[in-house]
LOSE-298697 format. One record per residue (C-alpha): x, y, z; chain. Coordinates in steps of 0.001 Angstrom, whole numbers, m for minus. Each point is the difference from the previous one (the first is absolute). Layout:
! LOSE-298697
east	north	up	ch
X	Y	Z	A
...
***
This chain:
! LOSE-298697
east	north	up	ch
24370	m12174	m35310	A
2546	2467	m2436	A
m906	m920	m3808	A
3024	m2171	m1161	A
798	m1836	m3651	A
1048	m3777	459	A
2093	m926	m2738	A
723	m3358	m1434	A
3229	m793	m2022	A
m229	m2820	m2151	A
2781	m2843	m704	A
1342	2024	m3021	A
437	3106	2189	A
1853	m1883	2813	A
1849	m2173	m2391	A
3822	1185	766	A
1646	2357	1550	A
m636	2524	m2760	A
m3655	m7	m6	A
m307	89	3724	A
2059	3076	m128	A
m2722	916	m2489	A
m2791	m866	2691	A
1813	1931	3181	A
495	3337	m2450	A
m4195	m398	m424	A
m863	m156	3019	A
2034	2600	1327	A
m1112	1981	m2727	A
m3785	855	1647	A
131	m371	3827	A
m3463	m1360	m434	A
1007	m3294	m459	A
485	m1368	3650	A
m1607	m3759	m754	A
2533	m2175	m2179	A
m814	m3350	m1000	A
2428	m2025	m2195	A
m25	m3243	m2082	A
2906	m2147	m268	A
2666	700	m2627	A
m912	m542	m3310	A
1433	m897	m3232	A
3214	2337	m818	A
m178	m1002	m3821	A
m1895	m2282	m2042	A
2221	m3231	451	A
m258	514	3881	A
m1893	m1611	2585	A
m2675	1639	2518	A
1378	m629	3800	A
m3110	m1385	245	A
541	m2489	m2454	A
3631	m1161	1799	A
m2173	m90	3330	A
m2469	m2731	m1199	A
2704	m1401	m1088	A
1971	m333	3121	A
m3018	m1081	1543	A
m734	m2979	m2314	A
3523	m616	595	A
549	199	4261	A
m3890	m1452	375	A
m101	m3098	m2709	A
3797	m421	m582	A
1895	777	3146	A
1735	2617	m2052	A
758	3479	m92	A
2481	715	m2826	A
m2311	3078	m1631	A
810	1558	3601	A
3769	1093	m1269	A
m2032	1700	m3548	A
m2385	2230	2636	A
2761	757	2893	A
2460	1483	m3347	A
m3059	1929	m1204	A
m849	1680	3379	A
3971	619	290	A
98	1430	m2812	A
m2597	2284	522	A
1125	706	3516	A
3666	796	m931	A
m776	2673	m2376	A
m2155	1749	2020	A
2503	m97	3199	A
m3213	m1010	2620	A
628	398	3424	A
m495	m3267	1513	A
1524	m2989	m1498	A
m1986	m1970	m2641	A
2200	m3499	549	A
m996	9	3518	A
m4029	835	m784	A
7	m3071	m2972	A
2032	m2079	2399	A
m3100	811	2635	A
m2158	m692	m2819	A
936	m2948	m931	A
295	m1761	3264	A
m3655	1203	482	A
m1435	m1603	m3701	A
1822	m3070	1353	A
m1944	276	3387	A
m3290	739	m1761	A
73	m1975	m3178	A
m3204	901	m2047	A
m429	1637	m3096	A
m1227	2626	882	A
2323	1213	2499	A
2766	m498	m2635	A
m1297	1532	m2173	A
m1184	3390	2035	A
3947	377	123	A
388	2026	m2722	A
m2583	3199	799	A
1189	m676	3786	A
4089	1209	m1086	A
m1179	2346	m2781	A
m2245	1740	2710	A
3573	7	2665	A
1974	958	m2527	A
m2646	3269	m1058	A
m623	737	3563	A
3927	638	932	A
135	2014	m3242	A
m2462	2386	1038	A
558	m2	3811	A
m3573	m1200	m9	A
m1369	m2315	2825	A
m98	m3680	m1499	A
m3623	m1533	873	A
m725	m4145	m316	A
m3021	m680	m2240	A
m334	m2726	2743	A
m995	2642	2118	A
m2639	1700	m2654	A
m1856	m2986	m2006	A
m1971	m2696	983	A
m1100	m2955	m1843	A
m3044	m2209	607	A
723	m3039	m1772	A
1596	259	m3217	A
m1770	3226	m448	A
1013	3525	1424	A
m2477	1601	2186	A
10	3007	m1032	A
m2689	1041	3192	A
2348	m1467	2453	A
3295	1880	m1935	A
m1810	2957	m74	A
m466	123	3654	A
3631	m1418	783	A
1652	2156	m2078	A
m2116	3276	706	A
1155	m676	3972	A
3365	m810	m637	A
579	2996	m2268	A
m1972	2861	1536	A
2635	1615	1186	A
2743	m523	m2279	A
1555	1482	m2952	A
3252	m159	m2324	A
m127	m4128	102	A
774	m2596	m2532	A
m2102	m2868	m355	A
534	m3257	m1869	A
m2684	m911	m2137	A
m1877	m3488	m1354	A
148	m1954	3920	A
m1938	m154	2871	A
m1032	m2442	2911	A
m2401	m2112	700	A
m1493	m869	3667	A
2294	m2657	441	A
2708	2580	m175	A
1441	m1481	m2977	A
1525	2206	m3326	A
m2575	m141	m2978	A
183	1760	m3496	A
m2364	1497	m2760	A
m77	m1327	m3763	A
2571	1303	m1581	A
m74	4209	m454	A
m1321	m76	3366	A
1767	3197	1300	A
m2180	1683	m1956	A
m2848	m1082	2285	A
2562	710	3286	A
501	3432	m1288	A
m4159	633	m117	A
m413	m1814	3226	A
2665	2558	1878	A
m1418	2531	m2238	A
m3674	57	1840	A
1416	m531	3318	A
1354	2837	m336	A
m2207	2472	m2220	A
2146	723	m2298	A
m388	3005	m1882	A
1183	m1984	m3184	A
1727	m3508	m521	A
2446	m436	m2511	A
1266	m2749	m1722	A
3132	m218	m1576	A
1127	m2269	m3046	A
2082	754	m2980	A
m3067	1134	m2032	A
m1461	3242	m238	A
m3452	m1404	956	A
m2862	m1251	m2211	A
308	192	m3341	A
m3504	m69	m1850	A
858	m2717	m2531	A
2705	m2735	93	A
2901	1368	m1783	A
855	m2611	m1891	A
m3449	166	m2099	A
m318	3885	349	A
3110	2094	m1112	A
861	2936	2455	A
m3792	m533	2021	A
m644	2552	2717	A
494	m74	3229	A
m3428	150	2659	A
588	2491	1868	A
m3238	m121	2024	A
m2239	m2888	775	A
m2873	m1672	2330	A
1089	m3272	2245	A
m2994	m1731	m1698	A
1811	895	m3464	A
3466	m1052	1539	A
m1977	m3640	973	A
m1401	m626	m3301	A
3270	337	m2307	A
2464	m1621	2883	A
m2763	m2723	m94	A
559	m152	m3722	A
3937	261	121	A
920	3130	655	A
2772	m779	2783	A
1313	3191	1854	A
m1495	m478	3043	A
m810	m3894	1911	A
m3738	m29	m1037	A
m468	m126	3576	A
1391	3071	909	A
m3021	2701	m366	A
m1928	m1780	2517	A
1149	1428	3625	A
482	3716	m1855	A
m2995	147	m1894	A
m1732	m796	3169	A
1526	2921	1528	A
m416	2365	m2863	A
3887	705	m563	A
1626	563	m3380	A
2347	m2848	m1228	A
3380	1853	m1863	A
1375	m2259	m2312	A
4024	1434	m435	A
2511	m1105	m1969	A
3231	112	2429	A
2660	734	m3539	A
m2487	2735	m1166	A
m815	1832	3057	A
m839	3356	m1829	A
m2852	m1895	m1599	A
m3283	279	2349	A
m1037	m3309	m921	A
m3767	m1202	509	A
m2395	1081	2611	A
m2578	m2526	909	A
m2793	1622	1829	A
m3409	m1234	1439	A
m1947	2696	m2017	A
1703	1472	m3458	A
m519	3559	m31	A
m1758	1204	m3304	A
3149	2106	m727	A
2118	m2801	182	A
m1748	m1718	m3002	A
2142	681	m3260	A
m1444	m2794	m2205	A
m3367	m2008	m164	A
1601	m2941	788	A
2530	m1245	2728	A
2012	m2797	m1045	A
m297	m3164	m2247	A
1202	m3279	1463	A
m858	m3332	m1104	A
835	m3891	142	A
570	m2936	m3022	A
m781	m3626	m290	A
m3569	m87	874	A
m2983	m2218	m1203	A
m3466	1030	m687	A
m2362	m2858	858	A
m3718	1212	m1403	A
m3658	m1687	733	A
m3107	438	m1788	A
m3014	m1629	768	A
m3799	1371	m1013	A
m1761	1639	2956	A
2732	m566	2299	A
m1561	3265	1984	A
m2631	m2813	1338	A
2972	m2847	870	A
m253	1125	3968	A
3619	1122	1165	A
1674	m1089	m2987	A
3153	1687	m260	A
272	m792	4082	A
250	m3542	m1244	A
2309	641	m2879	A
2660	1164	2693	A
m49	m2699	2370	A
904	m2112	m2747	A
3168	2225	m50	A
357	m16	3692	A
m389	m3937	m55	A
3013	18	m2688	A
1462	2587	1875	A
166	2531	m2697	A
159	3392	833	A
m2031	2700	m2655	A
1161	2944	m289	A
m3079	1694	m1881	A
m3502	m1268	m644	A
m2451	2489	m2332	A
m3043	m1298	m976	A
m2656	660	m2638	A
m3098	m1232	m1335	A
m298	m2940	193	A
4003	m268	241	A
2293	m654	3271	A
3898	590	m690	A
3029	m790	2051	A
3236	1850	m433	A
2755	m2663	1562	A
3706	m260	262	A
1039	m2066	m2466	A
2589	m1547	2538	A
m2941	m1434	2042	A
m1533	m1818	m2802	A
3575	m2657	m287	A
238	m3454	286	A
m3762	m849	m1412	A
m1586	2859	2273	A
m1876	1373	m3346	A
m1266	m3108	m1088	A
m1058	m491	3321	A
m1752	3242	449	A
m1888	m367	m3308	A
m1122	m3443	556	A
m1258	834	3830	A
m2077	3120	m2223	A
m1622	m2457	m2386	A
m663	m2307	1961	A
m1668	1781	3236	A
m1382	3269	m1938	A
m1002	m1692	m3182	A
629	3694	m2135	A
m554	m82	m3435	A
3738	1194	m913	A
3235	m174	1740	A
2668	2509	m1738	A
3459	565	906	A
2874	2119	m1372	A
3311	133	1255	A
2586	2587	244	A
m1383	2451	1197	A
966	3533	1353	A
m1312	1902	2676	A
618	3981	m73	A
m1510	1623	2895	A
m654	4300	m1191	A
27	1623	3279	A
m1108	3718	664	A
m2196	1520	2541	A
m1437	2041	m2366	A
m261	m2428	m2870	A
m4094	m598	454	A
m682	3882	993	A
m523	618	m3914	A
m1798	m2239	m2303	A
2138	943	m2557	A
2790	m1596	1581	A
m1296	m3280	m968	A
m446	383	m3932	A
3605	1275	56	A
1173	m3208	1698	A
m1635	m2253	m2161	A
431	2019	m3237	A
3663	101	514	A
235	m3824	267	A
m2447	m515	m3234	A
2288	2038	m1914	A
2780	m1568	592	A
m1814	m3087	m558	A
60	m1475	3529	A
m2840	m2781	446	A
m1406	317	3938	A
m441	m3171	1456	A
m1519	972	2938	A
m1061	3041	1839	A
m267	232	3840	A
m1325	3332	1708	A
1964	560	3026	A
m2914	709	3018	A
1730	2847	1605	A
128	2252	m3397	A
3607	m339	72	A
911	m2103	m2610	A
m858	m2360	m2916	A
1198	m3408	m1133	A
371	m816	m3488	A
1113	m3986	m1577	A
1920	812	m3021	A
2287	m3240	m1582	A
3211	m501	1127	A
1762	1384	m3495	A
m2235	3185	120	A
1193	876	3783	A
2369	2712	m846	A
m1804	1102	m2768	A
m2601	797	2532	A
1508	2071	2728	A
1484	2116	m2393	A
m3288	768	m2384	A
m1464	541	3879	A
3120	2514	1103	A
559	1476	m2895	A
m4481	1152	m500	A
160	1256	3851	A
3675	996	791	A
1584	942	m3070	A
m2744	1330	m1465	A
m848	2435	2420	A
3132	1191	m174	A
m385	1301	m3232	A
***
């Protein structure tokens, strides 16, 4: 099979007729790109509304209601669309189709998979590409896609095919029946299609540049990654970093191809590269990126000789799974057990709770806890390779005063999680960026 890119345009990039313009010129613009997958137009300013949005909209409407009023709101969007870019088939007849088939159907889900299903016609007679269901491509077992059984389907289905549009974030279950991801799920469509059919590359396109290596709005100006390792891309999505669905590394990663994160109004810009194995050359700074999370609490235990208490901190979490409180983090210590949790899990009397089951079951000789709490996960592949790495971290946040509530080793040498409070958060990832990016700089 020939080495193709799949591509994936995001909502912003299929927005209006404008920025699909914007999308056709790419893709023309490297005759590599022969797998398209769309997302549903997105916002076209900041007062605007997703097509996704008006969809669950119209289907709380037609399912609980009897209703279809937000109907008129997509059908002038799609017009819209359609009349500046002079298609060749005619979009009142296709929404007419597609609206006598919601009726006929009548789930959410189907609904809702409206939006990629006309972005992905509209793209396809654009480009005088072949329009392909994602009916036909992704399978769903459950509520969960199965990504084995997409694989196979979609491998099949596309072997011998090329120059085809795809709509992203829906599937089909064995019933036969329309089901969707979470929300960003193209993303995952795009990585699915992607291994099916070995690409060389896939790309996904947003209106970023790609990862930045700090939050901008706590770094000024912070660089962009241009180089990084899926297991890097896992931690800092996992800890907010949102360019990708947190899902999407999964079916590419297992196949080894590079992820291209584009930004579709800054095409010049190469964006970031997301490989299974970072080249040494591609390293420019000790660390990767810094991402982290507010509003945590700290719960801490001591008790003397808990070493000889058999399976201790085994109990101390099925007193969180009983409460059905999820931790996020759990160092321990001498004679010490701690538990990192979202403070959002601990509401209506959950802390109390917790505390009281701890007392009372594990009889420890103190029970400590101190909210607000930030998480800031330092990420780098090469971050433990030098011991020296380590002094710098923590001397940077001493002298800028920082106290560290907690420190958690990440396993695969990829990362480390410090608990700083709340008010010292941005403090924090700037003493960090500025000792390992900025610094080397100089």
């Amino acid at each position: 099979m020939k080495k193709h890119k799949v591509s994936k345009f995001g909502g912003t990039s299929m927005a209006n007729a404008e920025t699909i313009q914007k999308v056709v010129d790419i893709i023309k613009g490297d005759e590599e790109r022969k797998f398209i997958v769309v997302s549903a137009p997105g916002k076209r300013h900041d007062d605007d509304l997703k097509v996704t949005d008006l969809l669950y909209q119209l289907a709380d409407e037609m399912i609980h209601h009897d209703k279809s009023d937000t109907f008129a709101i997509v059908r002038q969007r799609f017009d819209h669309i359609a009349d500046e870019l002079h298609l060749s088939f005619s979009m009142d007849q296709l929404l007419n189709q597609v609206f006598e088939e919601m009726k006929e159907h009548l789930t959410v889900d189907f609904i809702v998979s409206r939006g990629e299903y006309l972005s992905a016609r509209i793209l396809a007679d654009l480009l005088g590409f072949e329009f392909i269901d994602a009916s036909e491509l992704l399978r769903f077992r459950g509520s969960k896609l199965d990504y084995t059984a997409s694989h196979k389907t979609a491998r099949k289905f596309l072997k011998e095919k090329e120059n085809v549009v795809i709509p992203g974030f829906y599937g089909i279950t064995s019933r036969g029946e329309v089901k969707t991801l979470t929300r960003g799920g193209a993303d995952v469509s795009g990585a699915v299609i992607a291994r099916a059919v070995s690409a060389k590359t896939y790309e996904n396109w947003t209106d970023r540049d790609g990862f930045l290596m700090c939050d901008p709005r706590i770094v000024e100006d912070p660089h962009l990654i241009d180089a990084m390792s899926y297991r890097e891309l896992r931690v800092l999505s996992f800890m907010g970093a949102s360019v990708l669905h947190s899902d999407t590394f999964y079916p590419v990663a297992k196949a080894g191809i590079p992820i291209n994160a584009r930004n579709t109004f800054n095409p010049s810009c190469k964006g970031t590269f997301i490989y299974d194995v970072v080249p040494a050359s591609k390293s420019k700074f000790v660390i990767t990126g810094i991402a982290g999370l507010n509003d945590f609490t700290l719960v801490i235990i001591e008790k003397h000789l808990m070493d000889e208490v058999a399976n201790f901190d085994r109990k101390v979490l099925s007193i969180c799974e009983k409460l059905d409180i999820h931790v996020e983090h759990f160092p321990s210590g001498t004679d010490t057990f701690s538990m990192m949790i979202e403070s959002k899990h601990l509401k209506d009397d959950k802390l109390e709770q917790l505390v009281n089951q701890i007392k009372k079951t594990m009889k420890p000789d103190t029970v400590e806890v101190l909210e607000n709490i930030s998480l800031i996960s330092i990420v780098g592949r090469n971050l433990m390779a030098n011991k020296y790495n380590m002094l710098k971290l923590f001397s940077a946040l001493v002298n800028t005063n920082i106290i560290i509530r907690m420190i958690d080793y990440g396993s695969n040498g990829t990362n480390i999680v410090i608990g700083v409070d709340d008010i010292d958060y941005e403090y924090a990832i700037n003493a960090v960026y500025n000792e390992f990016v900025r610094g080397e700089e100089d």
